[in-house]
Every structure is written in structure tokens, then in C-alpha cells.
N, C-alpha and C positions, 0 to 999 in steps of 0.2 A: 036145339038151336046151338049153333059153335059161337061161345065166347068170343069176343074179339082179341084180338094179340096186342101187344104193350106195344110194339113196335106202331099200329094204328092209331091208336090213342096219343102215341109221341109227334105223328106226322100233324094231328090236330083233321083228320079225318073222322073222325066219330066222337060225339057228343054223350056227355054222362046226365041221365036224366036224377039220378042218387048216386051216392058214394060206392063201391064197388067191396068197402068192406063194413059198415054199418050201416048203411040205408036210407040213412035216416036224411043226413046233409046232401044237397047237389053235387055230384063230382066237378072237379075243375077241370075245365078245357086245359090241356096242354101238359097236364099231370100225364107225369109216365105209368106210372099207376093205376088210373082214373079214380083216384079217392080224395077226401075231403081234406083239411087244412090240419083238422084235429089227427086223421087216421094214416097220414104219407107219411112214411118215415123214412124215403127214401133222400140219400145223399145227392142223390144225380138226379134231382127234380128243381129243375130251377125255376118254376113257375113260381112252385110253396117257398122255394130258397127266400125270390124277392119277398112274398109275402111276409116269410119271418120277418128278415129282418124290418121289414116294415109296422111289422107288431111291434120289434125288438125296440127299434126308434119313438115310437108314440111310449111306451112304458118307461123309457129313458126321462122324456120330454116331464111325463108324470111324476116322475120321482125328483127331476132337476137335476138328473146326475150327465148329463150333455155338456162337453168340453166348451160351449159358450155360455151356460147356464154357469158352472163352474167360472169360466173368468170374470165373467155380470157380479157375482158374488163375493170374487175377492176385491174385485174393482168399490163395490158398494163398502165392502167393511174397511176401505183406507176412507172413508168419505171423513175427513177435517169437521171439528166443532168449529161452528163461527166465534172469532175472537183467537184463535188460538194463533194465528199468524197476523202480521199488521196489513198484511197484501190481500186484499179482500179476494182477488184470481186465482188464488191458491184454494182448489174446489178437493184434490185427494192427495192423499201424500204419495209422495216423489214426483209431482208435478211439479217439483221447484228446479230450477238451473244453475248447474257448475258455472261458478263465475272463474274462480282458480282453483286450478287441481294441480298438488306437486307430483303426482305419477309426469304429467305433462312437463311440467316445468324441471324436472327433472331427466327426462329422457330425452328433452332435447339441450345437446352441445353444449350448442353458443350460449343459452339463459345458465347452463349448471356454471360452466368458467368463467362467463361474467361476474356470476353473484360469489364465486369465489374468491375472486379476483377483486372485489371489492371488499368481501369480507376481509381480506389481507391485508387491503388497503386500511380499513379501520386500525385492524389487530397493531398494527406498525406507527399508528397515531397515538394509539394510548401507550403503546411499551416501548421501552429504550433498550433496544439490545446492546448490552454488554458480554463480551467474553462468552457467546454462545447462549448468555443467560437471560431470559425476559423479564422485564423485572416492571411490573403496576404502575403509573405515575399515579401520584394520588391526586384526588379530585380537590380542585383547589377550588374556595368561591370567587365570585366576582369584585366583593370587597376583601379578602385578601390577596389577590394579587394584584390589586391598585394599587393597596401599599407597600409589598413588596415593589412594584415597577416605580414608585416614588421613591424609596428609601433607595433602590441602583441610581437612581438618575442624580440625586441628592450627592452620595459619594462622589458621581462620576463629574459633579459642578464642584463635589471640594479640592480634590484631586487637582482639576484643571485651575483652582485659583490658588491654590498654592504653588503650584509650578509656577503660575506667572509671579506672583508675589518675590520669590526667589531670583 
């Protein structure tokens, strides 16, 4: 009896009732080969291909090592102790919200040279430039310069009654 040819078994014309190199297992329909899952070791068998990988995938699943297994996991170990933030919504960390960010406020223009511009404005209220030079005013309280502003106005009534006197 003549063997069948691999090119017949690729067309899915003939049926393996065992494996064609142990015996033992069914052959698979559509194997170029006609052999079992364990015995194909053929590159260009894409019947057994899908199959790997489909072992491949369930032993993945088993182990947890699957790129959404893996992010479930990182997701799970930011999971927040209760108490630890006063916002009860706050369930994993970095689930909180940029309220101000100075990348932003900085890259944009008009906010960088306003706050400049007001900085300046300060810097120029508290210092007297002189002769290129800044120089501190010093921080005066609220009860001494009442009396200072008494003691001018005081001069400035003796001043004025003396002239008249005169």
C-alpha cells in the first residue's frame, strides 16, 4: 500500500486515524505531517502553530505572567490604606488631580511675565534704589510709625506757629 504524500494531508484530503510517527495519539487534520501535537515539529504547520500558542497562552494565564494579569497586579499593590488621605475617593495612588503644575505655568508666556512682572512690582516697594544700589527698607511696626507720623506732623504745627507768631 503507497503511503499517502504530505502534499495530501496539507489539501485536508485524508484523515489520520493515529499519529504517523508514534501511534499512539490521533493525527491532526490539516497537519503537514499527519502527526500528533507532541511529535510535529514542523515550522510550517500552522494547525500545531495555533495550537502552541494556545497551550502557550493557557500556561501564561496559569502562571499570571499575561500583560493584564501583570497590570491587575500593579494596579492592586498602589491600592491606598483607608485613613491615609482625608478624600475618602481616593481608592489607588495617582488617582489624585494636578490642580497647579508649574511646568504649565511656566511654559506658558503671558502667566511666566505677569508673575514677573509683579514680582518687580513687589521687589520695588520694599527697596529704594539709590545710585544703582538696592538697598532693604527695614520693616517698621504699626505702633512705630504712628509715632514717627506724629512726631512729623507735631514739627510741622511748630514750624507753622512760629512763623505766624513772627
Amino acid at each position: 500500500m503507497l503511503s499517502p504524500t504530505v502534499s495530501e494531508f496539507a489539501a485536508g484530503l485524508l484523515t489520520i486515524a493515529k499519529c504517523r510517527n508514534c501511534g499512539k495519539k490521533p493525527g491532526t487534520k490539516g497537519c503537514v505531517a499527519g502527526r500528533c501535537i507532541n511529535c510535529c515539529e514542523e515550522s510550517t504547520c500552522a494547525r500545531h502553530n495555533r495550537t502552541r500558542e494556545q497551550l502557550q497562552m493557557k500556561e501564561q494565564i496559569l502562571a499570571g505572567t499575561t500583560d493584564v494579569q501583570r497590570m491587575a497586579r500593579e494596579k492592586r499593590s498602589k491600592l491606598l490604606k483607608p485613613g491615609r488621605f482625608r478624600e475618602t475617593g481616593f481608592l489607588y495612588q495617582g488617582d489624585t488631580v494636578v490642580i497647579w503644575n508649574i511646568r504649565d505655568y511656566v511654559d506658558n508666556e503671558k502667566w511666566r511675565d505677569d508673575a514677573v512682572r509683579k514680582s518687580l512690582r513687589r521687589k520695588v516697594r520694599l527697596m529704594d534704589i539709590v545710585g544703582g544700589e538696592c538697598k532693604v527698607k527695614p520693616v517698621v511696626s504699626g505702633k512705630r510709625r504712628f509715632r514717627k507720623l506724629m512726631d512729623e506732623r507735631y514739627h510741622i504745627l511748630q514750624k507753622r506757629s512760629s512763623i505766624n507768631c513772627n
